[in-house]
N, CA, C and O atoms as a printed pandas DataFrame, in Angstrom:
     atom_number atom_name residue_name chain_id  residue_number  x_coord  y_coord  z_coord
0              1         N          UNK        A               1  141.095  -54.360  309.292
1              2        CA          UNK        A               1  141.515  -53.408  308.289
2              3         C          UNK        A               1  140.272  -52.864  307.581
3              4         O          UNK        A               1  139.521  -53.593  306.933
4              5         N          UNK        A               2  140.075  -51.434  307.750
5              6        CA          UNK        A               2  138.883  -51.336  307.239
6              7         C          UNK        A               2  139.443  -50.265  305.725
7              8         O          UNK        A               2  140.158  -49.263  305.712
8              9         N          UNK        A               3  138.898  -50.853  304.818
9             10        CA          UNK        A               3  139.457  -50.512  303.254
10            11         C          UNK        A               3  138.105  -49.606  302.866
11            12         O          UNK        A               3  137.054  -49.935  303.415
12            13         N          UNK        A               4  138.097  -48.638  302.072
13            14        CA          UNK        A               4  137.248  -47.987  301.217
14            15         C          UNK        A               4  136.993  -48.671  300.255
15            16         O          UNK        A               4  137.744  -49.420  299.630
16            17         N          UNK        A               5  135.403  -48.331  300.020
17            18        CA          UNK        A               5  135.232  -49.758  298.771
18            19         C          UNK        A               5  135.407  -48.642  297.528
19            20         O          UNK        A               5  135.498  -47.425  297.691
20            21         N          UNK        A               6  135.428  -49.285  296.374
21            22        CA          UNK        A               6  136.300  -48.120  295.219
22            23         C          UNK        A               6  134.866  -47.592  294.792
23            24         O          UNK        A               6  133.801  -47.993  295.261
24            25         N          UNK        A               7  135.049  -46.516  293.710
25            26        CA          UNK        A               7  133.837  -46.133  293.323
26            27         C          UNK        A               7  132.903  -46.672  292.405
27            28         O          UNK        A               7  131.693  -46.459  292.491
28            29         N          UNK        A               8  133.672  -47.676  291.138
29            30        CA          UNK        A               8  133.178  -48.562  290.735
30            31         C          UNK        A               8  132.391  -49.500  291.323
31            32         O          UNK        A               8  131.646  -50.144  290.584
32            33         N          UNK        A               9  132.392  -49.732  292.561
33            34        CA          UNK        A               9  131.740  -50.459  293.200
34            35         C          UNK        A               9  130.068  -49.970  293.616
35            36         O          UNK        A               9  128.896  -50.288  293.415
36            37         N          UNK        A              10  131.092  -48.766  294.483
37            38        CA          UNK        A              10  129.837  -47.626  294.702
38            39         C          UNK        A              10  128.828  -47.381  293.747
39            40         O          UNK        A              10  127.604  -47.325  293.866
40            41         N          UNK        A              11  129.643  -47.233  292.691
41            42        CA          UNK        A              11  128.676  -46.837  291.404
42            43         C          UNK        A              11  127.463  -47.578  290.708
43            44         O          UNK        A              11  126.519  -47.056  290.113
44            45         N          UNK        A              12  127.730  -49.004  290.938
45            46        CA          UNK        A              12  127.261  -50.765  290.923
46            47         C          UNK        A              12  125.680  -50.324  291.911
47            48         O          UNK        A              12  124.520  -50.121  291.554
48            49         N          UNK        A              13  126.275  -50.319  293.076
49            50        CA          UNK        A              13  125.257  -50.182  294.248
50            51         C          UNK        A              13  124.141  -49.331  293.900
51            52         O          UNK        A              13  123.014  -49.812  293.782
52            53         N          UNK        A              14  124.429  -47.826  293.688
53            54        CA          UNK        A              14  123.312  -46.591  293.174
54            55         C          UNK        A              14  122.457  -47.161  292.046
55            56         O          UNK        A              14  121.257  -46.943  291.881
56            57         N          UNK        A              15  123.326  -47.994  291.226
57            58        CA          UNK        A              15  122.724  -48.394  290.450
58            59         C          UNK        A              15  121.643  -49.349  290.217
59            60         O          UNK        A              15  120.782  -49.151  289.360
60            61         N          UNK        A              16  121.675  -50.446  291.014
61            62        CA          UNK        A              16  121.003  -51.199  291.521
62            63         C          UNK        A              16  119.829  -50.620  292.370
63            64         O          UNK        A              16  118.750  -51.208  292.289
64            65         N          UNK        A              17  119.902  -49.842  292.944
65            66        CA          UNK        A              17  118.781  -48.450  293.902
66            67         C          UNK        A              17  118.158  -47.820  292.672
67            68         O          UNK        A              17  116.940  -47.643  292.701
68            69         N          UNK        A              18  118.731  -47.517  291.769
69            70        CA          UNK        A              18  118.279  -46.690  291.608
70            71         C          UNK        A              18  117.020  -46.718  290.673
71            72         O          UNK        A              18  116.480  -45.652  290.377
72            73         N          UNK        A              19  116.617  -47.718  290.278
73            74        CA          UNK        A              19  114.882  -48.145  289.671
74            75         C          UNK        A              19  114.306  -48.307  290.510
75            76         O          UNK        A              19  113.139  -47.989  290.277
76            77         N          UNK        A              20  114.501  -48.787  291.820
77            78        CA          UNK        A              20  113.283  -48.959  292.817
78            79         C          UNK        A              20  113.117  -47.292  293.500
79            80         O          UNK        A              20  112.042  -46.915  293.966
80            81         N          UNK        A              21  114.090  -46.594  293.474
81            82        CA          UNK        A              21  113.950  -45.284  294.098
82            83         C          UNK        A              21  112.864  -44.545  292.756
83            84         O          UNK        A              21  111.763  -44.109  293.094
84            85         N          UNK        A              22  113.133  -44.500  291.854
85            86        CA          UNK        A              22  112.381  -44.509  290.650
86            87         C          UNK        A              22  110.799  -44.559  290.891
87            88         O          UNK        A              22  109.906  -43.719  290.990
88            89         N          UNK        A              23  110.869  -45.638  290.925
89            90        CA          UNK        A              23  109.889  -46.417  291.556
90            91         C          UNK        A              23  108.689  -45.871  292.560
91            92         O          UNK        A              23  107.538  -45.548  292.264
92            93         N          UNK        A              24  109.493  -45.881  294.124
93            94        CA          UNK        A              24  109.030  -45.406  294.775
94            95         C          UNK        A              24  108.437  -43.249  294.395
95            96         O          UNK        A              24  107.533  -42.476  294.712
96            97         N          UNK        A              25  109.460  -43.257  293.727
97            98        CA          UNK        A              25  109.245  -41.638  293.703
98            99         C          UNK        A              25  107.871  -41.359  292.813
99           100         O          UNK        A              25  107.067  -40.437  292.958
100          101         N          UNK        A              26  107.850  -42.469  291.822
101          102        CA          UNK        A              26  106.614  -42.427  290.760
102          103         C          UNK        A              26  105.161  -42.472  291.404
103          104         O          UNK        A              26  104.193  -41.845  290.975
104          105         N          UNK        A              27  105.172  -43.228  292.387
105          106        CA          UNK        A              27  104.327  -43.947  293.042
106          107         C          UNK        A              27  103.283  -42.984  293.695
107          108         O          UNK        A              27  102.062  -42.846  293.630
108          109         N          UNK        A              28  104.647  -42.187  294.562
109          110        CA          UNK        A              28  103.950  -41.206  295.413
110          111         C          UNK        A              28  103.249  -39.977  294.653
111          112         O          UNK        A              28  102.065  -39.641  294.652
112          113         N          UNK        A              29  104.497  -39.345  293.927
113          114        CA          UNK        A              29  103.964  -38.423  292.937
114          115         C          UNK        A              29  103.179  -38.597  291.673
115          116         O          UNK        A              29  102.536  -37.612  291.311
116          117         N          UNK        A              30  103.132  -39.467  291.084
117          118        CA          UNK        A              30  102.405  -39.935  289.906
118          119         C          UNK        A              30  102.823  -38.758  288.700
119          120         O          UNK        A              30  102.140  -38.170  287.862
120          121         N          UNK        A              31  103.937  -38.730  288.961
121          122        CA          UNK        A              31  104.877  -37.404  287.826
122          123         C          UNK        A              31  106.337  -38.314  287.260
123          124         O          UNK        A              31  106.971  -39.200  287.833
124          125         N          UNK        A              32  106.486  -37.834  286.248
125          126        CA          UNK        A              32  107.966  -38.649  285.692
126          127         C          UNK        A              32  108.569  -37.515  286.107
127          128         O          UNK        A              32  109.074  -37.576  287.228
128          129         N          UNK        A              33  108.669  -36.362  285.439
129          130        CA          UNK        A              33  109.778  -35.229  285.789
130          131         C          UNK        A              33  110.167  -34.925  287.328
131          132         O          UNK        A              33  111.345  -34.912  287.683
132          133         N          UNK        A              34  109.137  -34.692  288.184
133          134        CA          UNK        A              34  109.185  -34.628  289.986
134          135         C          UNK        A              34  109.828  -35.902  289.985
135          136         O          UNK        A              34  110.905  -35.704  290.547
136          137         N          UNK        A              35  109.737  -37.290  289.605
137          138        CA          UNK        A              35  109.969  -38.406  290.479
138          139         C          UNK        A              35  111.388  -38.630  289.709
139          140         O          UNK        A              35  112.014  -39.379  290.457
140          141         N          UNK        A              36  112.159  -38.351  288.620
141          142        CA          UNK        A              36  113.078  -38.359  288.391
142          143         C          UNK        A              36  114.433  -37.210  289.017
143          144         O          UNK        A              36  115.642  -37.292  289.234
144          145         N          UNK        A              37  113.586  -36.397  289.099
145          146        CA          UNK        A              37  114.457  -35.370  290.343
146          147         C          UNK        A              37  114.767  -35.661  291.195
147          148         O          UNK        A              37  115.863  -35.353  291.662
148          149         N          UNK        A              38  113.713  -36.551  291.883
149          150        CA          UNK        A              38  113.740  -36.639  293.373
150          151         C          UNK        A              38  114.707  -38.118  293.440
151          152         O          UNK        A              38  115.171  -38.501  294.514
152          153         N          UNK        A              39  114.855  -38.620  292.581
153          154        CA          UNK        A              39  115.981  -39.506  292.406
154          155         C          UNK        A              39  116.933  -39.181  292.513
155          156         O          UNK        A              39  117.713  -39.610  293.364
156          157         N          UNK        A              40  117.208  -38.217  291.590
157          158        CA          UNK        A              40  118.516  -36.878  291.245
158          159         C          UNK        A              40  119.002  -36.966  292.825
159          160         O          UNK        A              40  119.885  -37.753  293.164
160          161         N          UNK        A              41  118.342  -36.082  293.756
161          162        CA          UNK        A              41  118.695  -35.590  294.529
162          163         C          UNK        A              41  118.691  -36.825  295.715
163          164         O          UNK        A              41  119.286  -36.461  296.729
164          165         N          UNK        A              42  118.392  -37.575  295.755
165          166        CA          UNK        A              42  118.581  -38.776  296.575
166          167         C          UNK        A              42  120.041  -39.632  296.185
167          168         O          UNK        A              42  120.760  -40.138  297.047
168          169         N          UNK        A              43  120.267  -39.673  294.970
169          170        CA          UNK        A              43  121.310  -40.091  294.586
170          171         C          UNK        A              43  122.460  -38.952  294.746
171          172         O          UNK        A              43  123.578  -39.432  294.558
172          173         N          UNK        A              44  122.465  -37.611  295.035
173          174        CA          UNK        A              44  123.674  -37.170  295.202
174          175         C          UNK        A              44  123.453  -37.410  296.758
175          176         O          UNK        A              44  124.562  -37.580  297.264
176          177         N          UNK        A              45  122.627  -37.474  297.537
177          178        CA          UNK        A              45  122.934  -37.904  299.168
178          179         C          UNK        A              45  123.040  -38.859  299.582
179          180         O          UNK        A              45  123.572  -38.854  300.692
180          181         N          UNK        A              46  122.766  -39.796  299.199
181          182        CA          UNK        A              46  123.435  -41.237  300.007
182          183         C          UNK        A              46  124.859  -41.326  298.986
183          184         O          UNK        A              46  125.740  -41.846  299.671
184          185         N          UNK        A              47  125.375  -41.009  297.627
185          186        CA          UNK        A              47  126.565  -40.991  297.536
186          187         C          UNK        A              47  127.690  -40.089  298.462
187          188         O          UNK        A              47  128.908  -40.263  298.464
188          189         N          UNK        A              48  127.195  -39.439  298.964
189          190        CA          UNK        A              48  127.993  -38.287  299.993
190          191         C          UNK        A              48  127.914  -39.119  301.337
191          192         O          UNK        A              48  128.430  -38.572  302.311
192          193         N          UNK        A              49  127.307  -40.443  301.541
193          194        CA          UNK        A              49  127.581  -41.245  302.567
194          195         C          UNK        A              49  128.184  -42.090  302.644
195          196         O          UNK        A              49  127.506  -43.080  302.368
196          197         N          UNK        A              50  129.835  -42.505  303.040
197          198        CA          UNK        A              50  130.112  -43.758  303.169
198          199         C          UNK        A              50  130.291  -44.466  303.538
199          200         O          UNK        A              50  130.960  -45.404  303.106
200          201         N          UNK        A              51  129.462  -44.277  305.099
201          202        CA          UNK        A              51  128.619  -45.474  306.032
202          203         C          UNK        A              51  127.525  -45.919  305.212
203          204         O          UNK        A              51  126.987  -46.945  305.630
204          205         N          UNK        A              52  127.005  -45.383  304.062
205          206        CA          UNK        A              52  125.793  -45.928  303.658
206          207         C          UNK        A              52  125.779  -47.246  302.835
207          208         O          UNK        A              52  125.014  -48.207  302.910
208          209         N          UNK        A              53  127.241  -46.926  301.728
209          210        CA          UNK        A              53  127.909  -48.167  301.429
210          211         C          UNK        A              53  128.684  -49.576  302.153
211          212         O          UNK        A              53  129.196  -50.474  301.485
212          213         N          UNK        A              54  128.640  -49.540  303.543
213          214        CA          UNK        A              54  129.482  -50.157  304.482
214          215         C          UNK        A              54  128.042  -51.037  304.826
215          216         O          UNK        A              54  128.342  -52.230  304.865
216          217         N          UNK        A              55  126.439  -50.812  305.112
217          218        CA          UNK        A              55  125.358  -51.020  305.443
218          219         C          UNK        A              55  125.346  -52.343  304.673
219          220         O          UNK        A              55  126.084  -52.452  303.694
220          221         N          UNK        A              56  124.505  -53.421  305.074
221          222        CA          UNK        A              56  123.788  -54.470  304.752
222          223         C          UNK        A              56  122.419  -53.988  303.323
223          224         O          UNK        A              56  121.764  -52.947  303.386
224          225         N          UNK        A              57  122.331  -54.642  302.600
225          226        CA          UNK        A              57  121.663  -54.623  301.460
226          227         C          UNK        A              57  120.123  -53.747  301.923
227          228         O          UNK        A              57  119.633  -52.710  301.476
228          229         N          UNK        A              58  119.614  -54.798  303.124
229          230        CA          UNK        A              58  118.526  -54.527  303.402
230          231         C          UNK        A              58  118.258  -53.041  304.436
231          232         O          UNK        A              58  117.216  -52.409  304.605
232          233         N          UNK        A              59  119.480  -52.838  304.945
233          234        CA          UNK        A              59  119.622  -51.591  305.616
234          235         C          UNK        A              59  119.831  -50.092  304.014
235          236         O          UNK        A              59  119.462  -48.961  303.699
236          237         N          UNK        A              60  120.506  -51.019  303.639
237          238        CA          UNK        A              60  120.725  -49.579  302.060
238          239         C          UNK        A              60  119.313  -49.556  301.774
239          240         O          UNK        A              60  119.061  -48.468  301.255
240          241         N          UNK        A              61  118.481  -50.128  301.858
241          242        CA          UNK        A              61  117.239  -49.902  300.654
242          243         C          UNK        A              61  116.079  -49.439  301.547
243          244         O          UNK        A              61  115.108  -48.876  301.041
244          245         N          UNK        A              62  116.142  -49.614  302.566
245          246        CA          UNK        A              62  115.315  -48.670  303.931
246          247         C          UNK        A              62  115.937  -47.530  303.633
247          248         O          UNK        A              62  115.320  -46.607  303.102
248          249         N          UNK        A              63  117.029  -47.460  303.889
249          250        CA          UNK        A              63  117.396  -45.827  303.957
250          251         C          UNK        A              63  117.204  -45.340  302.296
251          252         O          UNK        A              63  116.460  -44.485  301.816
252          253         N          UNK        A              64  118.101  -46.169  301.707
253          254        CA          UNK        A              64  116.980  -45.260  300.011
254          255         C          UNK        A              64  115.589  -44.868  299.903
255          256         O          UNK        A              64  115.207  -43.945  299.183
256          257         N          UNK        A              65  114.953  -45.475  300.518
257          258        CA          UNK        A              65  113.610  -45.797  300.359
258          259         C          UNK        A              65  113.046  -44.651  301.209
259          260         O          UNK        A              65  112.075  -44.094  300.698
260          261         N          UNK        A              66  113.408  -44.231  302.273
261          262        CA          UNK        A              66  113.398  -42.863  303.092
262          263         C          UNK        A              66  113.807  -41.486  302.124
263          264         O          UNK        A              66  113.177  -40.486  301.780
264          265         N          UNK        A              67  114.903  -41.879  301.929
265          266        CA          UNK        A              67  115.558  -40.770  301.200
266          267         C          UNK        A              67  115.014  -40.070  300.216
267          268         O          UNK        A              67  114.829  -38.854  300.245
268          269         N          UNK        A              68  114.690  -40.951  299.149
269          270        CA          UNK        A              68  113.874  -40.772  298.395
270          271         C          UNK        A              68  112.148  -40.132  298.545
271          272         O          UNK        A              68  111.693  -39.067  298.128
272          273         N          UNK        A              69  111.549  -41.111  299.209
273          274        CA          UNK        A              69  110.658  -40.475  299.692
274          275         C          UNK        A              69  110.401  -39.262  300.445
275          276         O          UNK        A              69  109.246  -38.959  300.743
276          277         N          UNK        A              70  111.591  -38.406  300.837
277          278        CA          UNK        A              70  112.063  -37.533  301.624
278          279         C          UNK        A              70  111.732  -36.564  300.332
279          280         O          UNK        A              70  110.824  -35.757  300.137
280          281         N          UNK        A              71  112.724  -36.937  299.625
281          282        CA          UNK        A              71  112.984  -35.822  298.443
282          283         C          UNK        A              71  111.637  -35.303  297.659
283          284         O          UNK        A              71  111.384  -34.154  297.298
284          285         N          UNK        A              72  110.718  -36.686  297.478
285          286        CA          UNK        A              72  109.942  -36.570  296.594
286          287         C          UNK        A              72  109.127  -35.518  297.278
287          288         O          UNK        A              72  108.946  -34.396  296.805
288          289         N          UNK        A              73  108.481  -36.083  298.805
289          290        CA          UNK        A              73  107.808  -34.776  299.382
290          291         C          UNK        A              73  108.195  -33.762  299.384
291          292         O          UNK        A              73  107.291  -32.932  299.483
292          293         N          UNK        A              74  109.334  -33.285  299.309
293          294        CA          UNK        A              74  109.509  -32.197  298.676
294          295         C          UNK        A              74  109.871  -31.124  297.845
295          296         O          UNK        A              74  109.921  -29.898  297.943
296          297         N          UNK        A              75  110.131  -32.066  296.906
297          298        CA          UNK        A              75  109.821  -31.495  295.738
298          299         C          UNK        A              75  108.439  -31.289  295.492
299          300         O          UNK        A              75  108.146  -30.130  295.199
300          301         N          UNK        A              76  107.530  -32.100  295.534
301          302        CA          UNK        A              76  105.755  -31.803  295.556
302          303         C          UNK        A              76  105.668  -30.706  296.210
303          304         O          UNK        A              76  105.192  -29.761  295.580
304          305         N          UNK        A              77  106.046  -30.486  297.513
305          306        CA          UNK        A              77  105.934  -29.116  298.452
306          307         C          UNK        A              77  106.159  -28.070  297.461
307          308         O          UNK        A              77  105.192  -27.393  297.113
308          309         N          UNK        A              78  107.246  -27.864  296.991
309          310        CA          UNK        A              78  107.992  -26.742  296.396
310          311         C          UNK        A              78  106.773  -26.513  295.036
311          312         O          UNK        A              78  106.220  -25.499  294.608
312          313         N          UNK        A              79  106.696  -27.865  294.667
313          314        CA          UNK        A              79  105.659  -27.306  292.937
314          315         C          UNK        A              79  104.146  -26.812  293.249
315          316         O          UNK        A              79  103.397  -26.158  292.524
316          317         N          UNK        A              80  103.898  -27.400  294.735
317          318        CA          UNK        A              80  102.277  -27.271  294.846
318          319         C          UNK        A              80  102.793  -25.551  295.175
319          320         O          UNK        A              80  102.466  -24.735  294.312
320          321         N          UNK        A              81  103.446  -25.122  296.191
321          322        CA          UNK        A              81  103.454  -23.977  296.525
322          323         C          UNK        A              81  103.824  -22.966  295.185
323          324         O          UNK        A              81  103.178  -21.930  295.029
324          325         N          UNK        A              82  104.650  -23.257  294.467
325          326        CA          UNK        A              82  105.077  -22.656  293.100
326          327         C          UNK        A              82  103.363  -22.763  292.355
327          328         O          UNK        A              82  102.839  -21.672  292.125
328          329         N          UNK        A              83  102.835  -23.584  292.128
329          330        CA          UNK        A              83  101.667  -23.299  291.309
330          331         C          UNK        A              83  100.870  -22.484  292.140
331          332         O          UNK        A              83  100.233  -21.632  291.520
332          333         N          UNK        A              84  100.692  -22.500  293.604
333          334        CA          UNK        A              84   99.824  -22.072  294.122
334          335         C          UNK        A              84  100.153  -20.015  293.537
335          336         O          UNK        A              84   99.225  -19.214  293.418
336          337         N          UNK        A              85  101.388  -19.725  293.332
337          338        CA          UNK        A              85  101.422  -18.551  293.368
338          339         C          UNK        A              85  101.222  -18.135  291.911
339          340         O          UNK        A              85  100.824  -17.011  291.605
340          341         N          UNK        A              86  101.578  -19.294  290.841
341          342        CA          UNK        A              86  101.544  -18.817  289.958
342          343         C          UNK        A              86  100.196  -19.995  289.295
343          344         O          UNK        A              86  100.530  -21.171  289.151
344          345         N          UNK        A              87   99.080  -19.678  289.018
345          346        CA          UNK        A              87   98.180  -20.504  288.309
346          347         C          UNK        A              87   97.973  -21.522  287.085
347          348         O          UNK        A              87   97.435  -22.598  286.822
348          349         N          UNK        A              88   98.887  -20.307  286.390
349          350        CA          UNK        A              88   99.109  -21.217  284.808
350          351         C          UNK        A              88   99.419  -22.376  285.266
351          352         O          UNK        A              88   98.717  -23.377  285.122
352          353         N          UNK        A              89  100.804  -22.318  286.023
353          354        CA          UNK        A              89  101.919  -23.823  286.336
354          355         C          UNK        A              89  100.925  -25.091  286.448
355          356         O          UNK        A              89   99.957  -25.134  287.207
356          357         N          UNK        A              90  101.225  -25.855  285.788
357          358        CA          UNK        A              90  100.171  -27.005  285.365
358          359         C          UNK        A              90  101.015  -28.506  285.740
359          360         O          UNK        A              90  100.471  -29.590  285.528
């Protein structure tokens, strides 16, 4: 019987991810605002997965850990190219 786990649950899980995604995003970028985005947006995509919740602990936090790092590169992409056109952008 395969049951949907509820969202409270779900919600538990992101949560638990979601300082080390933090984390990781800080790391790379050395920005709070970029590395909190890139959380943002990592957290609305593995919630839109729910094979991702069905995964083993250590399988969720590889794939966060991708995800995230996914995002962060590009968001950096997007700001380096945004400053590149505009100079002020600091």
């Amino acid at each position: 019987m395969d049951r949907t786990m509820s969202f409270g649950h779900q919600l538990e899980i992101l949560r638990g991810l979601e300082t080390y995604g933090y984390q990781v995003a800080h790391y790379l970028l050395q920005e709070d605002d970029l590395a909190l985005d890139a959380v943002k947006l990592a957290l609305l995509e593995v919630s839109a997965k729910e094979d991702f919740f069905k995964e083993e602990i250590l399988s969720q936090r590889a794939e966060w850990r991708r995800t995230v790092m996914r995002h962060a590169i590009q968001l950096k992409q997007k700001w380096l190219i945004a400053k590149q056109k505009n100079p002020i952008l600091n």
